[in-house]
N, C-alpha and C positions, 0 to 999 in steps of 0.2 A: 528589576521590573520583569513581569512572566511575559512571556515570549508566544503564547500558545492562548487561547480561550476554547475551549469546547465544549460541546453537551452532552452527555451521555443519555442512550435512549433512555431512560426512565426521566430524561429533564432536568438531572442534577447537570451544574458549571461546573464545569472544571480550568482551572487556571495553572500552569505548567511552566518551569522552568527547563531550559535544553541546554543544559553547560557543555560545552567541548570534552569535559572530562570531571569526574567526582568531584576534584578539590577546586574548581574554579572559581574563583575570586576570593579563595581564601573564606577566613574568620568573616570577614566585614561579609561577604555573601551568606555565609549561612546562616547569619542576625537576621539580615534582611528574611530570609526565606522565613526564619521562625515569625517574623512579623508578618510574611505576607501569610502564609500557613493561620494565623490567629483571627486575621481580618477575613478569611474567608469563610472560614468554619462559624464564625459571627453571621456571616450573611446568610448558609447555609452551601458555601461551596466546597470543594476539593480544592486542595491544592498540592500539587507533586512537583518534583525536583526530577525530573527524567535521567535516567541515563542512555548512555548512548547505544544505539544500536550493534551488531556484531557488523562488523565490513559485509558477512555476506544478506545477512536483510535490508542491509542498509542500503545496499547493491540494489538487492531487488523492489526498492520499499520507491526508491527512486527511478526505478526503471518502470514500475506501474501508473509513478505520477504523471509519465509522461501520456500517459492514456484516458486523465481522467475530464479531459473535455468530453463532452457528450456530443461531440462530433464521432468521437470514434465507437458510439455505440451502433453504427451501420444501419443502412438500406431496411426500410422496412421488414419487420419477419426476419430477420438475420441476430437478432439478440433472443430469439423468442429458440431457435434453432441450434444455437451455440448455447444454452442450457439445457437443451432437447438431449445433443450431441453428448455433453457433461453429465447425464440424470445420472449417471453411476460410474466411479472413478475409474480412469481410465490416463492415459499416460498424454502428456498434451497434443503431441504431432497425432495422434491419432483419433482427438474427439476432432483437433480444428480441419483435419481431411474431410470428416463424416459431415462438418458443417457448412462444407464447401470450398472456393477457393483458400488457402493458404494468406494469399496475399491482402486478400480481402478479409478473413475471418482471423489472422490476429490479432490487431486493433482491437476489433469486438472482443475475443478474450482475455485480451490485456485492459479491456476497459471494466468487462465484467467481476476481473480478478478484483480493478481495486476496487470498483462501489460495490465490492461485498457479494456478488449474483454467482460466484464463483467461488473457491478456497482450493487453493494449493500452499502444499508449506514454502515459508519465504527462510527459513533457517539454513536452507538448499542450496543452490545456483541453481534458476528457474532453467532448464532445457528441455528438451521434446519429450523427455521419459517419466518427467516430475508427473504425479498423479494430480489430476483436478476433478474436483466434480462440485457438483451444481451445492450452493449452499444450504445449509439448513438454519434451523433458528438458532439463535443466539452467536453464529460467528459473529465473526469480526473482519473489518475492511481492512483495506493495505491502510487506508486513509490515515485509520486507527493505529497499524504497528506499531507508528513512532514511540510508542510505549515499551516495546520489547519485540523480540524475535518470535516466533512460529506461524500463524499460519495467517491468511489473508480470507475474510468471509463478512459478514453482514452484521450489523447493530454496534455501529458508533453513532450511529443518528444521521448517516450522511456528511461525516467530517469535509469528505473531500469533493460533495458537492457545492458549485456555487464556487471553488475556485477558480481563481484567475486564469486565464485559454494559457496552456502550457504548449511546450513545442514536443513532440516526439523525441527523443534520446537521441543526439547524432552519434553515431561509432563508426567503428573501423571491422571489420571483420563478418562474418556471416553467422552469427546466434542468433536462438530466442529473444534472449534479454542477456542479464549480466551473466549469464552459464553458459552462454553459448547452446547452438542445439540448428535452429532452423528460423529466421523471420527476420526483423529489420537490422541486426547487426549488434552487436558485443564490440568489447576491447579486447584486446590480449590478454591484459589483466585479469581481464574476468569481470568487469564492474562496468554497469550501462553508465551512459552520458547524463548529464545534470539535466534534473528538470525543472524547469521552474516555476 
């Protein structure tokens, strides 16, 4: 059974399996997928069998969903500011200075990275040096990653609006996100706290 539904902006469904790893569930899985694969193209959908992300987007992919309530898009004129700060790539700790508090303005960046208003590579460990700047057309959101690794920016259609109020990432340590660097905290590991 696919795991996933989306829309890709042009409108096309997409119906998506996420196995733990290539060969999961064996032969009997990949009948099924070739069935679900037939019945969708019948209707006019996509349907993909995903694989799994690298550990470090997958770091990051989870580290931005903790941001994607639209609580954390801030204080009026503060999302408008923090793409102001971004118009031309520039290393993180150093737009979200220019966009104001620290403590205030990374939420906002972390909110903006995932619904797309942002792009920095998630292939990385996101920390204060990673480059971001203000999105252009055709990115892609974190929302979107789940498909693979590189960068995080605009046009999956708002995958990751409208989902369920997530908690911010709990960790141990003092990072950006899962690279560590500057903001609400990393593991040791290297990998932010689950979001949900």
């Amino acid at each position: 059974m696919p795991q996933l539904f989306a829309r890709y902006a042009d409108g096309t469904g997409m119906l998506a399996d996420c196995p733990s790893h290539a060969e999961a569930g064996g032969e009997r899985a990949m009948k099924a997928a070739a069935a679900v694969a037939e019945a969708c193209w019948q209707v006019g959908f996509v349907y993909r069998r995903l694989e799994r992300l690298d550990e470090v987007a997958e770091a990051n992919v989870k580290w931005l969903a903790g941001y994607r309530h639209p609580r954390n898009q801030g204080r009026k004129g503060l999302a408008a500011a923090v793409r102001e700060a971004f118009a031309q790539p520039r290393p993180l700790m150093e737009g979200v200075e220019a966009a104001g508090d620290p403590i205030e303005v990374f939420p906002v960046v972390f909110h903006a990275l995932w619904a797309g208003q942002l792009t920095a590579p998630l292939d990385v460990p996101l920390h204060e040096h990673v480059l971001v700047h203000a999105a252009g057309p055709g990115a892609e959101s974190a929302a979107g990653r789940k498909e693979g690794a590189g960068r995080s920016g605009a046009e999956d259609g708002g995958a990751g609006e409208g989902a369920s109020e997530a908690q911010a990432p709990e960790a141990d340590g003092d990072g950006v996100g899962p690279g560590g660097g500057a903001g609400r905290g990393s593991t040791s590991s290297g990998r932010g706290g689950e979001a949900g």
